[in-house]
Biotite code that builds the C-alpha atoms (Angstrom):
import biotite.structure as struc

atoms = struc.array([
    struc.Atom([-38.628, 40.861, -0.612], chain_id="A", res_id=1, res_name="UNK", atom_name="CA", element="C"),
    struc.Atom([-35.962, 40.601, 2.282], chain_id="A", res_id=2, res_name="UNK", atom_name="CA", element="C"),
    struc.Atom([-33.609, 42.942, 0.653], chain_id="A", res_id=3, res_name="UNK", atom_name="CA", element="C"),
    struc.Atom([-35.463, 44.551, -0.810], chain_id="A", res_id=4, res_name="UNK", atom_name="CA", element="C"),
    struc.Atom([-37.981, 45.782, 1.399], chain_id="A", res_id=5, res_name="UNK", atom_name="CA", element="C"),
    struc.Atom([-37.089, 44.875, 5.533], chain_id="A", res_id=6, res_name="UNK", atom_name="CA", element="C"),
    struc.Atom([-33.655, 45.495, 4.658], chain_id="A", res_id=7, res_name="UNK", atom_name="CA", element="C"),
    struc.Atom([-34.614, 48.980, 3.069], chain_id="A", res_id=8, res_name="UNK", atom_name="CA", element="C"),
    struc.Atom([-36.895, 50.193, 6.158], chain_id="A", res_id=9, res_name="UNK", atom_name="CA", element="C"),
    struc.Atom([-35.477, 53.459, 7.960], chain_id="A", res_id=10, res_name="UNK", atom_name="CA", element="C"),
    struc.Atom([-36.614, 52.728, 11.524], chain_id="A", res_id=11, res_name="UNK", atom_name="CA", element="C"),
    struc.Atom([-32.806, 50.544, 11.586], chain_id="A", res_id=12, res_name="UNK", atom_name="CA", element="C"),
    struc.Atom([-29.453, 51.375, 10.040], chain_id="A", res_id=13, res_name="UNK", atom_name="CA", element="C"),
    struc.Atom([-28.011, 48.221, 7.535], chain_id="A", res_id=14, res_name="UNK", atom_name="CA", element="C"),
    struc.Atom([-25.242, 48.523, 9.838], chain_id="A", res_id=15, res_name="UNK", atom_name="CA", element="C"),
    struc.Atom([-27.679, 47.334, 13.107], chain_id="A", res_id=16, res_name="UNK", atom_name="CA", element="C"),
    struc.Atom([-30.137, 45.070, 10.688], chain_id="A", res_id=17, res_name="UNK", atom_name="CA", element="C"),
    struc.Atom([-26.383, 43.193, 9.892], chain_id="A", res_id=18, res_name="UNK", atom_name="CA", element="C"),
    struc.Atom([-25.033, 43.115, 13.824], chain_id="A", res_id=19, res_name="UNK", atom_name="CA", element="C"),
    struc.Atom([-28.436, 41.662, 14.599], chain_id="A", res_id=20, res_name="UNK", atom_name="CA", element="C"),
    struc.Atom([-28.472, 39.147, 11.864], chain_id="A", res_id=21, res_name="UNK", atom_name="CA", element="C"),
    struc.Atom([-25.236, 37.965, 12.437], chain_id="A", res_id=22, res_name="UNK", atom_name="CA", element="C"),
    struc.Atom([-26.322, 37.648, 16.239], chain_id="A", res_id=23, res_name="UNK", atom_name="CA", element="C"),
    struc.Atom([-29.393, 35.548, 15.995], chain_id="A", res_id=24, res_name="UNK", atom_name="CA", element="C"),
    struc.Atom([-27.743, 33.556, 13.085], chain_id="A", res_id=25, res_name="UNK", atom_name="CA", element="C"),
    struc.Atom([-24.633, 32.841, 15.626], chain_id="A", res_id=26, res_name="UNK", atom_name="CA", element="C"),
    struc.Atom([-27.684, 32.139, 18.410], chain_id="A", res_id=27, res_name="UNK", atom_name="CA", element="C"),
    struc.Atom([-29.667, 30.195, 15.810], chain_id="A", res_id=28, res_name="UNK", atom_name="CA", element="C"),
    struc.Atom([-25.999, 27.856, 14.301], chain_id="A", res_id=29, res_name="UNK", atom_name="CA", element="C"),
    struc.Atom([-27.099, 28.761, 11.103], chain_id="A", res_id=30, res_name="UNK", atom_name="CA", element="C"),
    struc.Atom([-23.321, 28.486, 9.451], chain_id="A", res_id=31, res_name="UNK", atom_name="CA", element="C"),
    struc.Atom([-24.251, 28.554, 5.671], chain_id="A", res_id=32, res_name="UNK", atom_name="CA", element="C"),
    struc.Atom([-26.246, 31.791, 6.555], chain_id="A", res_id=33, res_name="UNK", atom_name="CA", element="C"),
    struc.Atom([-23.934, 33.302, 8.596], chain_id="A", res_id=34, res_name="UNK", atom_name="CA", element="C"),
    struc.Atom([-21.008, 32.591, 6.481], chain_id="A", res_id=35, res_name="UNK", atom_name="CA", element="C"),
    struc.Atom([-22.861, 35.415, 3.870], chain_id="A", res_id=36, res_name="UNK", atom_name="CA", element="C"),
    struc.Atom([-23.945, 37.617, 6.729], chain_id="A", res_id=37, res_name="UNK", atom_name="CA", element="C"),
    struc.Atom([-20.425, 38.554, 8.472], chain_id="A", res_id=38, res_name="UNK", atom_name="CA", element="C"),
    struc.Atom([-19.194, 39.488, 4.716], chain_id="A", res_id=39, res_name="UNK", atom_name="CA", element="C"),
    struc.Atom([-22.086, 41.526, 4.836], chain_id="A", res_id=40, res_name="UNK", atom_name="CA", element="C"),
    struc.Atom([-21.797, 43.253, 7.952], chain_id="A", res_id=41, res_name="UNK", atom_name="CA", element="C"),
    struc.Atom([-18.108, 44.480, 7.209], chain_id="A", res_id=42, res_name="UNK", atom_name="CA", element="C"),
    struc.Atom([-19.727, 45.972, 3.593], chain_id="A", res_id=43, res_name="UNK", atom_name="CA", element="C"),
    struc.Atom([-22.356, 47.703, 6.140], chain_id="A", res_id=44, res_name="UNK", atom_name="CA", element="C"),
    struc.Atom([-19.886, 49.299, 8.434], chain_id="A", res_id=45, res_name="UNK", atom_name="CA", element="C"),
    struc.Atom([-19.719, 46.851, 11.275], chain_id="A", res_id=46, res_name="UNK", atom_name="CA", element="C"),
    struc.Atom([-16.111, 47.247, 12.798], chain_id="A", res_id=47, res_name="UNK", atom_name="CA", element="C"),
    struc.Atom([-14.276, 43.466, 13.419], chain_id="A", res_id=48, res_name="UNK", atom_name="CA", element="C"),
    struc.Atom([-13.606, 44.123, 17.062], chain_id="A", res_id=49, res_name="UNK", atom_name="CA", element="C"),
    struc.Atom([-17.433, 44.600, 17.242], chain_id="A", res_id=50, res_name="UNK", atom_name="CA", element="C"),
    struc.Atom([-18.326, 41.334, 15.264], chain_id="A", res_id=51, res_name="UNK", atom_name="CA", element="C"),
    struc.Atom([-15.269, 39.594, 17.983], chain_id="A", res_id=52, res_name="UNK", atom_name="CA", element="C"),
    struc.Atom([-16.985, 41.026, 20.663], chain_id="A", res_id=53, res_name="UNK", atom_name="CA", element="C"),
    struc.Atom([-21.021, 39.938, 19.248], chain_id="A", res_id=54, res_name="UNK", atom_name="CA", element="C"),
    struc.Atom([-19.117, 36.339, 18.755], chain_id="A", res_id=55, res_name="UNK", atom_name="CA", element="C"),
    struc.Atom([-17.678, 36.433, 22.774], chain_id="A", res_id=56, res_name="UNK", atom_name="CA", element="C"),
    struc.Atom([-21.055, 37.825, 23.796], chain_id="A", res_id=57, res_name="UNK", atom_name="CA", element="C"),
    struc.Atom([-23.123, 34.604, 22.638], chain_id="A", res_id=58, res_name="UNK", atom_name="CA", element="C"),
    struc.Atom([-20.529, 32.279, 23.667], chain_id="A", res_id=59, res_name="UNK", atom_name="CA", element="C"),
    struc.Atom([-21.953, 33.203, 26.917], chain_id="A", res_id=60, res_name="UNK", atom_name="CA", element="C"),
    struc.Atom([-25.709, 33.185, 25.936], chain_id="A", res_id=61, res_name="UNK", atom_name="CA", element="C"),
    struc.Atom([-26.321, 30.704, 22.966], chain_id="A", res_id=62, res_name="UNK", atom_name="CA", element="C"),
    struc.Atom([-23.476, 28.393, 23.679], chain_id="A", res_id=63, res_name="UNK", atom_name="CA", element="C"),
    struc.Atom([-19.395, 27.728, 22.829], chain_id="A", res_id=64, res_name="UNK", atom_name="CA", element="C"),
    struc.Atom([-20.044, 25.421, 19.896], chain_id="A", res_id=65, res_name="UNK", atom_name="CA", element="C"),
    struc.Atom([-22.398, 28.264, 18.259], chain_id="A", res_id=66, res_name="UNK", atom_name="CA", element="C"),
    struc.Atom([-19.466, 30.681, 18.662], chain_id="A", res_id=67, res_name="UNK", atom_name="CA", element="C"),
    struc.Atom([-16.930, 28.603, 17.770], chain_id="A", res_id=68, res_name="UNK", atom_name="CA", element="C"),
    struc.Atom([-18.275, 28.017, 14.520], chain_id="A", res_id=69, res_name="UNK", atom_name="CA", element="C"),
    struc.Atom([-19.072, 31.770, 14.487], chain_id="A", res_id=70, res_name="UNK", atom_name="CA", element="C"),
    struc.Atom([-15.232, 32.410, 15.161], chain_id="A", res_id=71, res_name="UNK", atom_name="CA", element="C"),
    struc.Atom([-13.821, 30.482, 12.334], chain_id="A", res_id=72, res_name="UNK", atom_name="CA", element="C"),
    struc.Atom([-16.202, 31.760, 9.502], chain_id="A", res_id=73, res_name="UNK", atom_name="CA", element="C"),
    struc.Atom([-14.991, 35.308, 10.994], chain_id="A", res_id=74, res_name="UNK", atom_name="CA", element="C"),
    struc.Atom([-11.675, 34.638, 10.785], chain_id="A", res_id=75, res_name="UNK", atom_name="CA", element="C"),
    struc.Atom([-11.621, 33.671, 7.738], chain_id="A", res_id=76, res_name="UNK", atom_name="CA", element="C"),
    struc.Atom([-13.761, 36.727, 6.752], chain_id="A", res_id=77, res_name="UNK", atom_name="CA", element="C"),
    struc.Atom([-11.044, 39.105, 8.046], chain_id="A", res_id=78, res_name="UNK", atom_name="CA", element="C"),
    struc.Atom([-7.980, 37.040, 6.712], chain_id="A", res_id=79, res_name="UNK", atom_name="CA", element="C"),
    struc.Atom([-9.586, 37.713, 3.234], chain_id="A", res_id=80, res_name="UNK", atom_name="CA", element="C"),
    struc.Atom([-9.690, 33.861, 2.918], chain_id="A", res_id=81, res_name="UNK", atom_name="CA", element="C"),
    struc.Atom([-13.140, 33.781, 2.277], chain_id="A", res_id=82, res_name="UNK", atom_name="CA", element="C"),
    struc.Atom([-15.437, 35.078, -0.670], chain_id="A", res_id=83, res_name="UNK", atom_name="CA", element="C"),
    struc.Atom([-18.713, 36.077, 0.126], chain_id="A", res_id=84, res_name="UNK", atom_name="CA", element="C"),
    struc.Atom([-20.916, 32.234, -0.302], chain_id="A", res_id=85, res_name="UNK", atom_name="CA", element="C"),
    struc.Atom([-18.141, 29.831, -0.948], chain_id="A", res_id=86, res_name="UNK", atom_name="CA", element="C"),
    struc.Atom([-17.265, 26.671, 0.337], chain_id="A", res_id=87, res_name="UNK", atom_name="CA", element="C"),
    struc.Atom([-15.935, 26.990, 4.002], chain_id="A", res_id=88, res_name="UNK", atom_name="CA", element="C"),
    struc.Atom([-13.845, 23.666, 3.930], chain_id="A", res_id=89, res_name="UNK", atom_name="CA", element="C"),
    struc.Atom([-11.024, 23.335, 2.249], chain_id="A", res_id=90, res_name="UNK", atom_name="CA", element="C"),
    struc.Atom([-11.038, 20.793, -1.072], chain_id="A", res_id=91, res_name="UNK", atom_name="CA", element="C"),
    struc.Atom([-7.778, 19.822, -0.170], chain_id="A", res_id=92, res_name="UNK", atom_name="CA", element="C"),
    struc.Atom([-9.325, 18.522, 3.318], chain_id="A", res_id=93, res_name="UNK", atom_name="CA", element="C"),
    struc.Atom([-12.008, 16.978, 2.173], chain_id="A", res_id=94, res_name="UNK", atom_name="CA", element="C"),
    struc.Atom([-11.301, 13.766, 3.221], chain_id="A", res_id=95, res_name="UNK", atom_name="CA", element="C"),
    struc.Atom([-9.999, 14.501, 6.519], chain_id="A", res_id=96, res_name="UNK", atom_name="CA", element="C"),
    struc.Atom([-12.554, 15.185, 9.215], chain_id="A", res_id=97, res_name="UNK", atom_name="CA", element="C"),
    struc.Atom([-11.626, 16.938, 12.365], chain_id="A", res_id=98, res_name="UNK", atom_name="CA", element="C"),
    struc.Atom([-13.033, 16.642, 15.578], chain_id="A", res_id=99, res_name="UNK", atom_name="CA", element="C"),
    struc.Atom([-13.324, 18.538, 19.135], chain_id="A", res_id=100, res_name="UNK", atom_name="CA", element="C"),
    struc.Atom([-14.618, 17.697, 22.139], chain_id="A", res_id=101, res_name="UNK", atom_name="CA", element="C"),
    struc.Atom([-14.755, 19.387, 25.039], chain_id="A", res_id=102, res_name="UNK", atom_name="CA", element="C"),
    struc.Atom([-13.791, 17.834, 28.866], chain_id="A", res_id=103, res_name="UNK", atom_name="CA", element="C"),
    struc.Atom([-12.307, 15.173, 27.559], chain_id="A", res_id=104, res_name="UNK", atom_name="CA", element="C"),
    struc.Atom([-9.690, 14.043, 29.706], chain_id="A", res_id=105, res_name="UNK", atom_name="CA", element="C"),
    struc.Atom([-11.761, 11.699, 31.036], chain_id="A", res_id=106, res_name="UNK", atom_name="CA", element="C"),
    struc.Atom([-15.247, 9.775, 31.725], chain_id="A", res_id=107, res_name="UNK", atom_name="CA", element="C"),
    struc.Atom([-18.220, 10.398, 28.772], chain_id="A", res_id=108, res_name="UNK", atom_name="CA", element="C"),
    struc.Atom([-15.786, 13.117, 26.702], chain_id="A", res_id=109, res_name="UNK", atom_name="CA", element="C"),
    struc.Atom([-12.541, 10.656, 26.678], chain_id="A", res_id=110, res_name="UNK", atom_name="CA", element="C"),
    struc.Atom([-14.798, 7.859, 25.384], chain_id="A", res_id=111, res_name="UNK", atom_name="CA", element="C"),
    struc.Atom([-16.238, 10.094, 22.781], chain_id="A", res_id=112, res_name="UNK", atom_name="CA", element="C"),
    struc.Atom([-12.673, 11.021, 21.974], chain_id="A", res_id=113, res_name="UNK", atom_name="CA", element="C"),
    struc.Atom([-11.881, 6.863, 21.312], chain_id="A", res_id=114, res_name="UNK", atom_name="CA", element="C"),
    struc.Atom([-15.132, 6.224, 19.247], chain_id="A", res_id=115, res_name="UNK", atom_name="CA", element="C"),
    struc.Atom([-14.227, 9.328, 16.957], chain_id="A", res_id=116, res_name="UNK", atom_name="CA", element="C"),
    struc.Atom([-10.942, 8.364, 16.745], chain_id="A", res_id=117, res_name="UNK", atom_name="CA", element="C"),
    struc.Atom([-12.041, 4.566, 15.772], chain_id="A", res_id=118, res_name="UNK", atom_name="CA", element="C"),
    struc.Atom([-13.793, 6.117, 13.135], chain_id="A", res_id=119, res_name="UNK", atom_name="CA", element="C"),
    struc.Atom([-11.099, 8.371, 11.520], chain_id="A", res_id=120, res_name="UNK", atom_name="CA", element="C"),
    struc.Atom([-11.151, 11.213, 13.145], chain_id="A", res_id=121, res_name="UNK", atom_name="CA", element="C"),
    struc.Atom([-8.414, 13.613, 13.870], chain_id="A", res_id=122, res_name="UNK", atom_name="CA", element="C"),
    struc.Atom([-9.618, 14.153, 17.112], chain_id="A", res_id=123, res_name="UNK", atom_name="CA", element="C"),
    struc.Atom([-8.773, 17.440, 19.573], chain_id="A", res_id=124, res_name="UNK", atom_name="CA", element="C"),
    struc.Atom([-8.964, 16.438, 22.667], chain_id="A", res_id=125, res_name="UNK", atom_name="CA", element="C"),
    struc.Atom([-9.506, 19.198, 25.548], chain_id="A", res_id=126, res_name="UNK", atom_name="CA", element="C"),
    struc.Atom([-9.094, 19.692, 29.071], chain_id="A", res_id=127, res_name="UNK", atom_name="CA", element="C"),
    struc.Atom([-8.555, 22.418, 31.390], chain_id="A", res_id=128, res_name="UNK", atom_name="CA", element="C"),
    struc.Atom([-5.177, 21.385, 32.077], chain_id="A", res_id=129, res_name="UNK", atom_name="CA", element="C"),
    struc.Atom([-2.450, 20.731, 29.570], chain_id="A", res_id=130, res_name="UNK", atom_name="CA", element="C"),
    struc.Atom([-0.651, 17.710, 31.309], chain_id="A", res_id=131, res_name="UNK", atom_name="CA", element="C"),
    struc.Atom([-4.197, 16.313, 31.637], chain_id="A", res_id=132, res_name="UNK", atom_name="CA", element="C"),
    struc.Atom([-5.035, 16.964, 27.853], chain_id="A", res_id=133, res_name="UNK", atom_name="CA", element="C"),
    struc.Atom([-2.060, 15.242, 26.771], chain_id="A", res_id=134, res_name="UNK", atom_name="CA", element="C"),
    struc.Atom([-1.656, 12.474, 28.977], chain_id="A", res_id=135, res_name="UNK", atom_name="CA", element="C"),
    struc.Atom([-5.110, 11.519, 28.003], chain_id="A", res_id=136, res_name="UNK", atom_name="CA", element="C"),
    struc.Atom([-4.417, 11.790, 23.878], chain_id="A", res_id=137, res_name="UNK", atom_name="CA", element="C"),
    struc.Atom([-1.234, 9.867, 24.470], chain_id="A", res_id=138, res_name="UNK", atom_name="CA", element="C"),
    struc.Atom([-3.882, 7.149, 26.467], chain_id="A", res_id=139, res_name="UNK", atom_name="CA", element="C"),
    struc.Atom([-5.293, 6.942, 22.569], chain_id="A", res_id=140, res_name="UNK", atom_name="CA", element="C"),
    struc.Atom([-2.285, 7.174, 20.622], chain_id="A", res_id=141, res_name="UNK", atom_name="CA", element="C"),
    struc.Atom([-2.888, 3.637, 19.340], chain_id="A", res_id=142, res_name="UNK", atom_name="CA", element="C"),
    struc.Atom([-6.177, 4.284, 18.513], chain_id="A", res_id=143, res_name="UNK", atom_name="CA", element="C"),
    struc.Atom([-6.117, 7.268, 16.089], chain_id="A", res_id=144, res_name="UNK", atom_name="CA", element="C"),
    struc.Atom([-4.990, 10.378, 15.363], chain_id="A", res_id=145, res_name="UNK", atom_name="CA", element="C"),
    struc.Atom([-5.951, 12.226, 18.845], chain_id="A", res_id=146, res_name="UNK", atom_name="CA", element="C"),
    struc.Atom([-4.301, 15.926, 19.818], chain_id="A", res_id=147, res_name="UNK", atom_name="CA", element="C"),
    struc.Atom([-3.909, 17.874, 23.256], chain_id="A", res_id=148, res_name="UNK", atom_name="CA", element="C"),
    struc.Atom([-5.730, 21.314, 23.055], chain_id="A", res_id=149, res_name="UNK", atom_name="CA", element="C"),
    struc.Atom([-5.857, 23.421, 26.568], chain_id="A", res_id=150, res_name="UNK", atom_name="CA", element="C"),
    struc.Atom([-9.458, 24.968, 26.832], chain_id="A", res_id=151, res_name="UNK", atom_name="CA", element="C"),
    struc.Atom([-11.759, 26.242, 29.802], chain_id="A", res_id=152, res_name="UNK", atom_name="CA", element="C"),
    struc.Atom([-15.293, 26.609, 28.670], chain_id="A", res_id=153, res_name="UNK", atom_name="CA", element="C"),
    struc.Atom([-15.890, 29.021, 31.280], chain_id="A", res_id=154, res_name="UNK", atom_name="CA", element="C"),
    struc.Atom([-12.964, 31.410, 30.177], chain_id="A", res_id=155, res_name="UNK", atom_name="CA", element="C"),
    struc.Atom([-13.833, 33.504, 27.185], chain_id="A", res_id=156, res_name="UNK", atom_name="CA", element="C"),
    struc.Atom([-9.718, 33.752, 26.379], chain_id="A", res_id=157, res_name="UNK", atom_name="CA", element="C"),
    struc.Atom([-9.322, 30.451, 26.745], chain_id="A", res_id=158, res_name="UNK", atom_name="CA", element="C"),
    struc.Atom([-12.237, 30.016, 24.393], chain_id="A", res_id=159, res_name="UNK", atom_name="CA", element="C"),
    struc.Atom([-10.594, 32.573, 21.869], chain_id="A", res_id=160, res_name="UNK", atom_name="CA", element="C"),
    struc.Atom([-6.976, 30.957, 22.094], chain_id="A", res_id=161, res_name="UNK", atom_name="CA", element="C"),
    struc.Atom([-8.666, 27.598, 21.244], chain_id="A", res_id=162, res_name="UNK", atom_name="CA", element="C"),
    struc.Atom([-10.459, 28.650, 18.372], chain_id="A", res_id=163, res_name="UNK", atom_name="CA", element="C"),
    struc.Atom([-7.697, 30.546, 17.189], chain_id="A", res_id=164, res_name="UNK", atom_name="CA", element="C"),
    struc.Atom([-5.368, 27.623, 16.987], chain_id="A", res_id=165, res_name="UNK", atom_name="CA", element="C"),
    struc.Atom([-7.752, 25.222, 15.916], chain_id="A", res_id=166, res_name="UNK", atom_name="CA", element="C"),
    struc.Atom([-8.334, 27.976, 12.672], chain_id="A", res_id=167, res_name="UNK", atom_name="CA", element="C"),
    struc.Atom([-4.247, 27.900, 12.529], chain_id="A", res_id=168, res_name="UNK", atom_name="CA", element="C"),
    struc.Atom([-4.276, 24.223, 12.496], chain_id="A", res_id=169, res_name="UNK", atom_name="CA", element="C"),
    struc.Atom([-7.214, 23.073, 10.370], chain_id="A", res_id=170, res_name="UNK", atom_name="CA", element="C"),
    struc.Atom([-9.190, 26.037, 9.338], chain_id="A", res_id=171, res_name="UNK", atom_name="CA", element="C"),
    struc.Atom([-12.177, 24.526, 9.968], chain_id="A", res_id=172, res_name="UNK", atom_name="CA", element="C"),
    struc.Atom([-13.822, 21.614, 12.444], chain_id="A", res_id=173, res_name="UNK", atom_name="CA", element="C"),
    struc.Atom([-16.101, 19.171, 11.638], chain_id="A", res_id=174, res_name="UNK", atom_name="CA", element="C"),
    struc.Atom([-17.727, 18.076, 14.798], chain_id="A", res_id=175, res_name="UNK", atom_name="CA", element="C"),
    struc.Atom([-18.043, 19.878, 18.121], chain_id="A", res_id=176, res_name="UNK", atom_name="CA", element="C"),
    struc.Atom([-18.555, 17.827, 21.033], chain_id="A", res_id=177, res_name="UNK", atom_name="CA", element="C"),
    struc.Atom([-19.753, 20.368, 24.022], chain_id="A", res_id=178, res_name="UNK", atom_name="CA", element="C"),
    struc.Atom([-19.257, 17.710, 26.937], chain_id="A", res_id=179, res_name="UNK", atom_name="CA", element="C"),
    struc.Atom([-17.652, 20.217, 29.517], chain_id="A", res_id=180, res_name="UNK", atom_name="CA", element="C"),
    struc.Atom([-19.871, 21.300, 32.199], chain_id="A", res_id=181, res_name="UNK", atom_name="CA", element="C"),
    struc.Atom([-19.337, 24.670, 34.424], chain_id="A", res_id=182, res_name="UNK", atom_name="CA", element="C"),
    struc.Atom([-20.124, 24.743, 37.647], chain_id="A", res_id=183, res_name="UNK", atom_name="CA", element="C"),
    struc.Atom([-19.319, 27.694, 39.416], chain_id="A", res_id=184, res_name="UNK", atom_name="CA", element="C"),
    struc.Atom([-20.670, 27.146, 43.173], chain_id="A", res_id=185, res_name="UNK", atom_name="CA", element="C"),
    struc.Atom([-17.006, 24.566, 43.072], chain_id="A", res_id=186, res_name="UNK", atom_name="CA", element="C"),
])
């Protein structure tokens, strides 16, 4: 009925009824969905540097770990890596879960960092500031496998260069810990 019918309906291009599927699916975390829906938006016309900017966008409004997941589907979409509804994850990976939390330096998010670890995690631990980030993942060398990844929750590049090298690293992330806070009146 979807398809056929909604889908079908004049009033909206398939080239809008995509962007704004992909939008509230990116909104909504709805990964398995959305993994279908970006391959479907490129067959409908939508440009990448439009589905990038959608992704940035609801960052913003529906939250980093929504668009983060949102960013490494996409990639993967425009790398040609992925089929239209196959598995995301890598078999090869399968037994290797990776792990990200954000503000983790220190306090709630470093302790988060040392339970995942405990539990076999490849952790990436982030922080604003690089000598931070890795002074703290050296703090749990002896714990597990913990990495240093610079990342600013409030800066939309610093978003993008994260995602992009946790894609060039793992190609996909497990767990998403959003424990950074922004607050701008600092």
């Amino acid at each position: 009925m979807l398809f056929d019918d909604v889908w079908e309906r004049k009033e909206l291009s398939k080239r809008d009824r995509s962007l704004i599927t992909v939008a509230a699916l990116i909104a909504l975390n709805r990964p398995d969905q959305l993994r279908f829906h970006l391959g479907k938006a490129v067959e409908n016309g939508v440009r990448k540097e439009e589905l990038i900017e959608t992704i940035t966008h609801l960052a913003f409004y529906s939250g980093w770990p929504n668009a983060m997941t949102a960013v490494l589907l996409a990639k993967e979409i425009f790398e040609g890596k992925l089929a239209i509804m196959t598995q995301r994850r890598p078999l090869h990976a399968s037994l290797v879960r990776i792990a990200l939390v954000t503000g983790a330096n220190r306090g709630i998010g470093f302790e988060v960092c040392r339970r995942l670890a405990e539990k076999d995690f490849v952790v990436l631990l982030t922080a604003r500031d690089a000598a931070k980030a890795q002074k703290a993942a050296r703090k749990l060398a002896n714990v597990g496998t913990v990495e240093a990844l610079v990342l600013d929750v409030g800066d939309a590049s610093s978003i993008k260069k994260a995602a992009n090298e946790v894609a060039r690293r793992y190609g996909y992330l497990d767990v998403l810990v959003n424990n950074a806070g922004i607050n701008y009146d600092t």
